[in-house]
Backbone as CSV, one residue per row, in Angstrom:
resi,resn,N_x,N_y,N_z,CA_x,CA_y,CA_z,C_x,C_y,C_z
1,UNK,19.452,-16.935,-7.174,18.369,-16.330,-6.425,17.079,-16.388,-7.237
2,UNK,15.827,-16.737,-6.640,14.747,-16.377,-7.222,13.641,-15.408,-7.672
3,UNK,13.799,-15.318,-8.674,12.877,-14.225,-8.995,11.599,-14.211,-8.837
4,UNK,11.484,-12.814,-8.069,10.375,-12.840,-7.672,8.993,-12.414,-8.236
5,UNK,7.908,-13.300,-8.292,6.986,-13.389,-9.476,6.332,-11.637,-9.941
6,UNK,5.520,-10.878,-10.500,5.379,-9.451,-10.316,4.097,-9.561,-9.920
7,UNK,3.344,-10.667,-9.778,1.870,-10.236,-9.253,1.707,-11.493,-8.398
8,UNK,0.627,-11.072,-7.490,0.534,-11.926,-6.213,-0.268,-13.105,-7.139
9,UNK,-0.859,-13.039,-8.178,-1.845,-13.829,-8.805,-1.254,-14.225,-10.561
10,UNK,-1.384,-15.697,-10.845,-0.725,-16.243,-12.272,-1.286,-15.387,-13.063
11,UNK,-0.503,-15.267,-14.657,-1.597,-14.942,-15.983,-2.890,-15.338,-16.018
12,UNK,-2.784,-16.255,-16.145,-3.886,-17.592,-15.848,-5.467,-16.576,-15.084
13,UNK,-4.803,-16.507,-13.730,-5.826,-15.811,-12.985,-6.217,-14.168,-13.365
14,UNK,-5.374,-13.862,-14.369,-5.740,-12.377,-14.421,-6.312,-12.177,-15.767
15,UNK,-6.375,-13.639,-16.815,-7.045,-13.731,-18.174,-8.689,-13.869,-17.785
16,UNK,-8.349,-14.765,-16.029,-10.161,-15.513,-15.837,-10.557,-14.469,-15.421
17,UNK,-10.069,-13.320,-14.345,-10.436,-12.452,-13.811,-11.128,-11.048,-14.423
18,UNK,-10.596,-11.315,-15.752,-10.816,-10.012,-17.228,-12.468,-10.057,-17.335
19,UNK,-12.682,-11.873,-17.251,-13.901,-11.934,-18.109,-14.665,-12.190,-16.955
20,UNK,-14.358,-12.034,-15.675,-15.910,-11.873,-14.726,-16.198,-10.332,-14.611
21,UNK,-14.868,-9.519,-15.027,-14.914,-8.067,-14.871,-15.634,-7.556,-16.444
22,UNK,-15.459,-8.216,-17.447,-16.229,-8.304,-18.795,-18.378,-8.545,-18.343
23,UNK,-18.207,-9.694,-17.381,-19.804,-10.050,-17.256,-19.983,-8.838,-16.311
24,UNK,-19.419,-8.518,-15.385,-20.127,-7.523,-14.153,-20.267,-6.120,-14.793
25,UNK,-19.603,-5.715,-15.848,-19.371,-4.432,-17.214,-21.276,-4.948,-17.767
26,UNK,-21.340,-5.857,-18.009,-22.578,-6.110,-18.094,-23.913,-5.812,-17.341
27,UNK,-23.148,-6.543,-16.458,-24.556,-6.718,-15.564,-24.084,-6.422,-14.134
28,UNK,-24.319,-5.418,-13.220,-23.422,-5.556,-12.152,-23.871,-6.661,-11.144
29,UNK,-24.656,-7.463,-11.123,-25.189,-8.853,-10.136,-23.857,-9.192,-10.377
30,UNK,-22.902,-9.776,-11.129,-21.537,-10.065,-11.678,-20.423,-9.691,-10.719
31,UNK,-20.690,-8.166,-10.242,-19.505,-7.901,-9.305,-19.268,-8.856,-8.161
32,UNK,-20.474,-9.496,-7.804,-20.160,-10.090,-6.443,-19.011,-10.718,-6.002
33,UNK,-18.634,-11.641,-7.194,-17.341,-12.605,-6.925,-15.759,-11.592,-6.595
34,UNK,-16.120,-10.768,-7.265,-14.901,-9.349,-7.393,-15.079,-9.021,-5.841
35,UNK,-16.076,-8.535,-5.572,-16.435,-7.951,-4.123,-16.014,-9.008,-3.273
36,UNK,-16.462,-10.167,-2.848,-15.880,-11.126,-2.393,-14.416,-11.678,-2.210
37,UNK,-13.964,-11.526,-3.380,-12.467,-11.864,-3.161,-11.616,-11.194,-2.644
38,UNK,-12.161,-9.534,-3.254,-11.446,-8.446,-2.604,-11.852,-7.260,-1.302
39,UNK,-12.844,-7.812,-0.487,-13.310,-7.170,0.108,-12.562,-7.153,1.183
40,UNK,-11.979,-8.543,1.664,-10.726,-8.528,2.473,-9.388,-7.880,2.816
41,UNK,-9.234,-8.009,1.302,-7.472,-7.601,1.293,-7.731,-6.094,1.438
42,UNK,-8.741,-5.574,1.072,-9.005,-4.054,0.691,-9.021,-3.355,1.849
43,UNK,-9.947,-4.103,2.609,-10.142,-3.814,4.272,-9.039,-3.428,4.898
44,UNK,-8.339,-4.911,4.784,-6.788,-4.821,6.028,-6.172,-3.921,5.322
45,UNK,-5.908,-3.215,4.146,-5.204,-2.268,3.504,-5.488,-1.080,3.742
46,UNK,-7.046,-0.885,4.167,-7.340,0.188,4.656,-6.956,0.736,6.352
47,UNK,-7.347,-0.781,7.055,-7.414,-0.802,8.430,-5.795,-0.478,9.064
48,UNK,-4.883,-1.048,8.300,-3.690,-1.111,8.911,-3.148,0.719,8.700
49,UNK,-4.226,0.975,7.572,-3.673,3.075,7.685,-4.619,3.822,8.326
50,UNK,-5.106,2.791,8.937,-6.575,4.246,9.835,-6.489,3.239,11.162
51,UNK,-6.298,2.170,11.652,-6.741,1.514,13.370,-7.553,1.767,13.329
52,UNK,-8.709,1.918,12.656,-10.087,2.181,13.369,-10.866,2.074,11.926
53,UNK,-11.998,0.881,13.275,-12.856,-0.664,12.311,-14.163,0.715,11.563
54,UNK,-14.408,1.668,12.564,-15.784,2.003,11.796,-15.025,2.978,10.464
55,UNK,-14.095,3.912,10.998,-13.964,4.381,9.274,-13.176,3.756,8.315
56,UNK,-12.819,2.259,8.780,-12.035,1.225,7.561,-13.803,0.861,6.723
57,UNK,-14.353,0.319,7.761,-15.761,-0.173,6.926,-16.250,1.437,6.019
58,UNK,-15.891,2.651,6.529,-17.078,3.448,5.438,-16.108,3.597,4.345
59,UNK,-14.839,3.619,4.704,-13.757,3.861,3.446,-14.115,2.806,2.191
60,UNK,-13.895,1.225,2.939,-14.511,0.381,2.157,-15.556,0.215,1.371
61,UNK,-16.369,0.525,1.942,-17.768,0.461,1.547,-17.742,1.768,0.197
62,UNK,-17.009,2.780,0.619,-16.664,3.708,-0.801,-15.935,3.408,-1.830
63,UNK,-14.860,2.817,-1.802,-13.794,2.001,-2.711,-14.662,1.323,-3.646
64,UNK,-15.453,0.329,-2.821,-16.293,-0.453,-3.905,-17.497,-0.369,-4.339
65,UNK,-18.209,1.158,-3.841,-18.979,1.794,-4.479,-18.514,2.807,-6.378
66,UNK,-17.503,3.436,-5.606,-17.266,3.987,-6.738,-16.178,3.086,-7.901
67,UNK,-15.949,1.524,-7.432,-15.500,0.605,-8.462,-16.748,0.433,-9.266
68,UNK,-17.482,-0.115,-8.739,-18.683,-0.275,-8.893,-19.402,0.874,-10.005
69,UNK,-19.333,1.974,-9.802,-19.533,3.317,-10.643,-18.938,3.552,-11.555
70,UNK,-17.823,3.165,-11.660,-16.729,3.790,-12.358,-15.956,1.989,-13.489
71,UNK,-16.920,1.262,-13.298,-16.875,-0.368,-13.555,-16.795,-0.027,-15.274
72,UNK,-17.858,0.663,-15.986,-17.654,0.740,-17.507,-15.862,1.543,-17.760
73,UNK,-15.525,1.896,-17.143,-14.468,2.745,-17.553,-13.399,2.380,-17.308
74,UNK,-13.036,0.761,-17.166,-11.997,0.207,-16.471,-11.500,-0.152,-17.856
75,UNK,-10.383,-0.141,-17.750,-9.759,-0.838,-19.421,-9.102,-2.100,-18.991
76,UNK,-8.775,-3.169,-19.528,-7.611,-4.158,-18.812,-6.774,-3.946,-19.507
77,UNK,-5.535,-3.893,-18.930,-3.701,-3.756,-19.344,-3.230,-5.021,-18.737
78,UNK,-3.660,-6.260,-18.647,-3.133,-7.235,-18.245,-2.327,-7.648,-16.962
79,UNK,-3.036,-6.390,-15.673,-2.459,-6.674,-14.744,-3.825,-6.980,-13.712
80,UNK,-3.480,-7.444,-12.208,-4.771,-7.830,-11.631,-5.694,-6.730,-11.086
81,UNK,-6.884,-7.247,-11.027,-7.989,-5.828,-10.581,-7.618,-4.786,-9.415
82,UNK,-7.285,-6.017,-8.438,-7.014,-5.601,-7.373,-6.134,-4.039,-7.493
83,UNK,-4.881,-4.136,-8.434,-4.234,-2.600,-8.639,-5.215,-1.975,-8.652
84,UNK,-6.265,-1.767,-9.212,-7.057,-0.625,-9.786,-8.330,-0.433,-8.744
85,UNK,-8.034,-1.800,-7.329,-8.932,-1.019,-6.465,-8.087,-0.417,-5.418
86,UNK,-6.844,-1.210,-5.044,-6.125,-0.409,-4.198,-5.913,1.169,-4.721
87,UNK,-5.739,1.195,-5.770,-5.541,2.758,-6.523,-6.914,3.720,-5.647
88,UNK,-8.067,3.289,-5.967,-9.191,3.511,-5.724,-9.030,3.696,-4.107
89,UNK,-8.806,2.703,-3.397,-8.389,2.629,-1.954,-7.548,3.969,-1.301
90,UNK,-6.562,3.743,-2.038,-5.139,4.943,-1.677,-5.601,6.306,-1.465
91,UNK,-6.690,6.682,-2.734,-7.310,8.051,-3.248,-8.328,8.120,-2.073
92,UNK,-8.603,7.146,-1.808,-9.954,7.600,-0.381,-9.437,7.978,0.677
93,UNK,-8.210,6.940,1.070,-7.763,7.272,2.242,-6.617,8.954,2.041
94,UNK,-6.334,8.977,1.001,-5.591,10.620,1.369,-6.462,11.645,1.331
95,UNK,-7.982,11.662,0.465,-8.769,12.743,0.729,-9.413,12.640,2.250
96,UNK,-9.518,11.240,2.253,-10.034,11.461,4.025,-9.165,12.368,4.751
97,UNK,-8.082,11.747,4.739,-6.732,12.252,5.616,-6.734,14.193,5.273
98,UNK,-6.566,14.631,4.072,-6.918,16.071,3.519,-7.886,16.506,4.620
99,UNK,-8.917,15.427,3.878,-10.145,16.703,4.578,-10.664,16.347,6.240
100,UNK,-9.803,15.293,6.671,-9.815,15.656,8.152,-8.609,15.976,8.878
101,UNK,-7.840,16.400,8.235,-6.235,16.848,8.756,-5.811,15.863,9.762
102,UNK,-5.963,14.629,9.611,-5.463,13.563,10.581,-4.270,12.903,10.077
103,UNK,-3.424,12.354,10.812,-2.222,12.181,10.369,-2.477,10.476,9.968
104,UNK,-1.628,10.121,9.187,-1.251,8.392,8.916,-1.178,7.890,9.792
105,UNK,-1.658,6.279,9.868,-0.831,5.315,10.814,-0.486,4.239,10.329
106,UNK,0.671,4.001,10.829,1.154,2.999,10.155,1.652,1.223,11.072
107,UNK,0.580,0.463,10.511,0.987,-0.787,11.422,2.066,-1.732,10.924
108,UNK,2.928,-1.741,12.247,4.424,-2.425,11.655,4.594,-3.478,12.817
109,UNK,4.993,-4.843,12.059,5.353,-5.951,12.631,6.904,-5.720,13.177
110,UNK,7.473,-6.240,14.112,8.376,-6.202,14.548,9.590,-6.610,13.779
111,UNK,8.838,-7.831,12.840,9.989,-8.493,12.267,10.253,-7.320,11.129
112,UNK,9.356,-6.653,10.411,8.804,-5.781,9.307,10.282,-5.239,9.525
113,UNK,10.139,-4.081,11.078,10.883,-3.106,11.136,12.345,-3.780,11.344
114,UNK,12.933,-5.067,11.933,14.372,-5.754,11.835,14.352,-5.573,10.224
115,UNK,13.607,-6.036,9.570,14.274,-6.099,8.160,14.174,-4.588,7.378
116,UNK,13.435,-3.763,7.914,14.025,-2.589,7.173,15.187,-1.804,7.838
117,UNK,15.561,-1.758,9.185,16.815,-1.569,9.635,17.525,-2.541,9.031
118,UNK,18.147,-3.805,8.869,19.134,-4.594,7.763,18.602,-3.705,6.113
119,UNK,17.889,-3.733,5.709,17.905,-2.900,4.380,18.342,-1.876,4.495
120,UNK,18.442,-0.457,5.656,18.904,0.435,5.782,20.787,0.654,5.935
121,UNK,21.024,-1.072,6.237,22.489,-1.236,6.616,22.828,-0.091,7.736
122,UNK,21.943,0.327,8.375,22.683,0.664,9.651,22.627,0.731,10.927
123,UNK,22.821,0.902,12.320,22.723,1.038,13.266,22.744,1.862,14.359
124,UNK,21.733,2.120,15.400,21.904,2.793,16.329,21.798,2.378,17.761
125,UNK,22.523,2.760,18.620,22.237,2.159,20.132,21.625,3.020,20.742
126,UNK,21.136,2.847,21.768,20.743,1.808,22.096,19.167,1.358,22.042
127,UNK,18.819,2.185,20.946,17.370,1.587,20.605,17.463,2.012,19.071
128,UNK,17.713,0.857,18.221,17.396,1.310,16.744,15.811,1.597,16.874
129,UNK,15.064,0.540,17.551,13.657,0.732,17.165,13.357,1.717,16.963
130,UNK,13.870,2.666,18.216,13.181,3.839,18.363,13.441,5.023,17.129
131,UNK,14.484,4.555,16.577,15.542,5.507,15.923,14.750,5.393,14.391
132,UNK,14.429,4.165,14.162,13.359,3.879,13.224,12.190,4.228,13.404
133,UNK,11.111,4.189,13.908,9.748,4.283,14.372,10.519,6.338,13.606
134,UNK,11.250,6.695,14.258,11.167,8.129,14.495,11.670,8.533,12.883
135,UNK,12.491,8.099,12.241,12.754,8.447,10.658,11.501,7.518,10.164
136,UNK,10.722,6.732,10.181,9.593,6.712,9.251,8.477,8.367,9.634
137,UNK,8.345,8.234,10.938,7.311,9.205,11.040,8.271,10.932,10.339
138,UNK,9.132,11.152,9.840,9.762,11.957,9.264,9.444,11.840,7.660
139,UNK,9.008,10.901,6.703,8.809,11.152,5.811,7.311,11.282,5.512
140,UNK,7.608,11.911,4.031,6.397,12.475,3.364,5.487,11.117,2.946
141,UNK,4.167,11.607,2.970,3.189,10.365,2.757,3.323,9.564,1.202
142,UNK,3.757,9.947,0.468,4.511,9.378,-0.543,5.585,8.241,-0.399
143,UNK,6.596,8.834,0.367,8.059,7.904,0.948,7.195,6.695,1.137
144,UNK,6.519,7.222,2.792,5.789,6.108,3.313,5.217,5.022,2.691
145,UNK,4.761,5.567,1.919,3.343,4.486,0.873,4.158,3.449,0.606
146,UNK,5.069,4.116,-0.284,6.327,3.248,-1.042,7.009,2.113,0.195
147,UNK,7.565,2.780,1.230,8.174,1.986,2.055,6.768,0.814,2.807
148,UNK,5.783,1.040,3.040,5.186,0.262,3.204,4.101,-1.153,2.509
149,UNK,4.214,-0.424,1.247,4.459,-1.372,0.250,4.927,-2.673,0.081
150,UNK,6.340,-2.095,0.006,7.156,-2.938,-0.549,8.292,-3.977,0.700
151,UNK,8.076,-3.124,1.914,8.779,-3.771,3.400,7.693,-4.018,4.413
152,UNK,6.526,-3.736,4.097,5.822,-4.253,5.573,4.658,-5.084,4.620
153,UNK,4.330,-5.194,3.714,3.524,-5.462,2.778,3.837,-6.515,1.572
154,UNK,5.284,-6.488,1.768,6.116,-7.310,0.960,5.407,-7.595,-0.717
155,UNK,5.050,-6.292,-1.074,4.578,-6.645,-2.554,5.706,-6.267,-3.787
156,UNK,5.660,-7.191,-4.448,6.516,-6.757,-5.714,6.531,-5.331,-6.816
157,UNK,7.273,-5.137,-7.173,7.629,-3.751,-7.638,6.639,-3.824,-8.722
158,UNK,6.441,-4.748,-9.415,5.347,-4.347,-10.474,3.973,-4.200,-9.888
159,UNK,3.911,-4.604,-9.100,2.284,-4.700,-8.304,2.349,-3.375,-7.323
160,UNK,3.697,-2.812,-6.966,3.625,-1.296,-6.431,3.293,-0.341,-7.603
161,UNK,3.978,-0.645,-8.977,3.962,0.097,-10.062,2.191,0.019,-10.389
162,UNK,1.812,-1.130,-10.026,0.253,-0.708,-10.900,-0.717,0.195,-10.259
163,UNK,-0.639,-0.147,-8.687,-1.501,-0.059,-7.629,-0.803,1.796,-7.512
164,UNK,0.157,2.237,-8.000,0.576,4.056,-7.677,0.419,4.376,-8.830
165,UNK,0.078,3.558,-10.389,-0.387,4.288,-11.740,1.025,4.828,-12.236
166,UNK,2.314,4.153,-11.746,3.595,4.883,-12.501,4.169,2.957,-12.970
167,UNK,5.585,3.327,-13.570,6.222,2.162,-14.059,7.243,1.680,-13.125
168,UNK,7.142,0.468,-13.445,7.942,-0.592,-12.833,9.401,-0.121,-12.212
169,UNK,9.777,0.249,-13.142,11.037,1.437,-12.790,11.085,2.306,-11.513
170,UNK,9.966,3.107,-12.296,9.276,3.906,-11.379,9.674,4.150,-9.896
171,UNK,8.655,2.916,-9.667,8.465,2.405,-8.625,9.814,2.242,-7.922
172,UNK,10.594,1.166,-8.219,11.950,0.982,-7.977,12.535,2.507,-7.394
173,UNK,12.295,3.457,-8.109,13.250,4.454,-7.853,12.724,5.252,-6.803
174,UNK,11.569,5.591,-6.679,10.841,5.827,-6.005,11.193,5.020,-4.425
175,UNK,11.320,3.827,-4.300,11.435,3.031,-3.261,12.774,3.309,-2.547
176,UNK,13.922,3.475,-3.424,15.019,3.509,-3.107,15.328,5.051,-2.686
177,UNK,15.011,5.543,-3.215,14.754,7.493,-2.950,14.141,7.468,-1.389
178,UNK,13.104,6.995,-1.346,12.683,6.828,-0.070,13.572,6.047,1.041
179,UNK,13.943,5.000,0.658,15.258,4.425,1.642,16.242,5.546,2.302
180,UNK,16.618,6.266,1.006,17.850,7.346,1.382,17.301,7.669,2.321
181,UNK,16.310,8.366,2.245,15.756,9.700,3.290,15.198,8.934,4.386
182,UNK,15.140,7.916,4.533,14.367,7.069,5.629,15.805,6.735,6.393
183,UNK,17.169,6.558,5.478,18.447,6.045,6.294,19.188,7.686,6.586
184,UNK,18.791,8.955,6.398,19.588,9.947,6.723,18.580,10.430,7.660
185,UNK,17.071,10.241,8.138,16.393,10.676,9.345,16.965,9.780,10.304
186,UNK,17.377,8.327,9.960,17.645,7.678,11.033,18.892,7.934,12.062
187,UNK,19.506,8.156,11.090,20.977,8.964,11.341,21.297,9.909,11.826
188,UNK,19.712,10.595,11.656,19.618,12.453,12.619,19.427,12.343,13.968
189,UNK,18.440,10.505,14.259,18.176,10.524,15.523,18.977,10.741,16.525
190,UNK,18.262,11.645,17.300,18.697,12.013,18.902,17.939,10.940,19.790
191,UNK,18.569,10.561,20.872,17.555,9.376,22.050,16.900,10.582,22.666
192,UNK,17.288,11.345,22.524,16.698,12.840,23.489,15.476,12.951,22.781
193,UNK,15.176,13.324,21.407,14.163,13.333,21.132,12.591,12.709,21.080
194,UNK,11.691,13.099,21.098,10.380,12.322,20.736,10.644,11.480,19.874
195,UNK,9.386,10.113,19.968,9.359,9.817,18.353,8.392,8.900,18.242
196,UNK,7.327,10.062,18.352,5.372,9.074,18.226,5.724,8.066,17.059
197,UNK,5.037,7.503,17.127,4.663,6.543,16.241,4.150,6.959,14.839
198,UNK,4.545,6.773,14.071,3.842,7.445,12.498,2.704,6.846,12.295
């Protein structure tokens, strides 16, 4: 089986990436290429936990303000930037969420949710979907993060470990902790019951 690499991006790219984050520490005209590359991924990371384009753009537009602010104080540990804006990302979107008491949303591909029912190893009739949809919206925004991460997001455990500020391990355990409780809500499901969408 192949192992799977720990960052979406080579050494290579995260030695070149040090030293445009070295010139923009300088001079911030420098950030642009940073802003550019990541203004995308940051977005859909935001957009897919809020559905909605105008407060993904102000979230955004904050992420890489206060990167931007907070640019002298970045250290490199040899992993890619991007961790340290999604970090930045994560922290916006839960004080939003705090301070407008609005709940998560979470966008899931169809295929997403077949493969986390097969990871869950189990089954329900006659609608797993539903049985799923209804044990994700049962866990804590923590579980979630983790499970969406690493199954709808398909990122590697070291790149979950950088982007949540814990270890590789960590992470791992964290993921699997969350499985449990994601495969014993599923197991609680009633068809009788509700089960909005998380």
């Amino acid at each position: 089986m192949e192992r799977q690499r720990p960052y979406s991006i080579s050494e290579e790219q995260i030695q070149a990436e040090w030293l445009e984050i070295q010139a923009a520490q300088r001079d911030r005209i420098y950030f642009k290429p940073l802003y550019e590359r990541y203004f995308e991924p940051i977005y859909r990371y935001l957009f897919k936990r809020t559905a909605d384009r105008e407060l993904t753009n102000d979230l955004c537009q904050q992420v890489f303000l206060k990167a931007m602010q907070k640019l002298d104080g970045y250290t490199f540990k040899g992993v890619p930037f991007s961790a340290w804006l999604y970090r930045i990302a994560s922290n916006e979107l839960a004080m939003h969420h705090r301070q407008n008491k609005r709940q998560r949303v979470v966008s899931i591909e169809l295929a997403d949710l077949k493969n986390l029912g097969e990871e869950i190893q189990t089954q329900i009739e006659p609608n797993p979907r539903a049985a799923l949809l209804y044990a994700l919206n049962q866990l804590k925004p923590s579980d979630l993060e983790v499970i969406e991460l690493r199954f709808f997001e398909h990122r590697p455990f070291q790149e979950i470990a950088n982007m949540l500020a814990i270890t590789e391990s960590n992470a791992k355990v964290r993921t699997y902790r969350a499985l449990d409780r994601l495969k014993k809500h599923f197991n609680n499901y009633r068809p009788e019951e509700e089960s909005p969408k998380p």
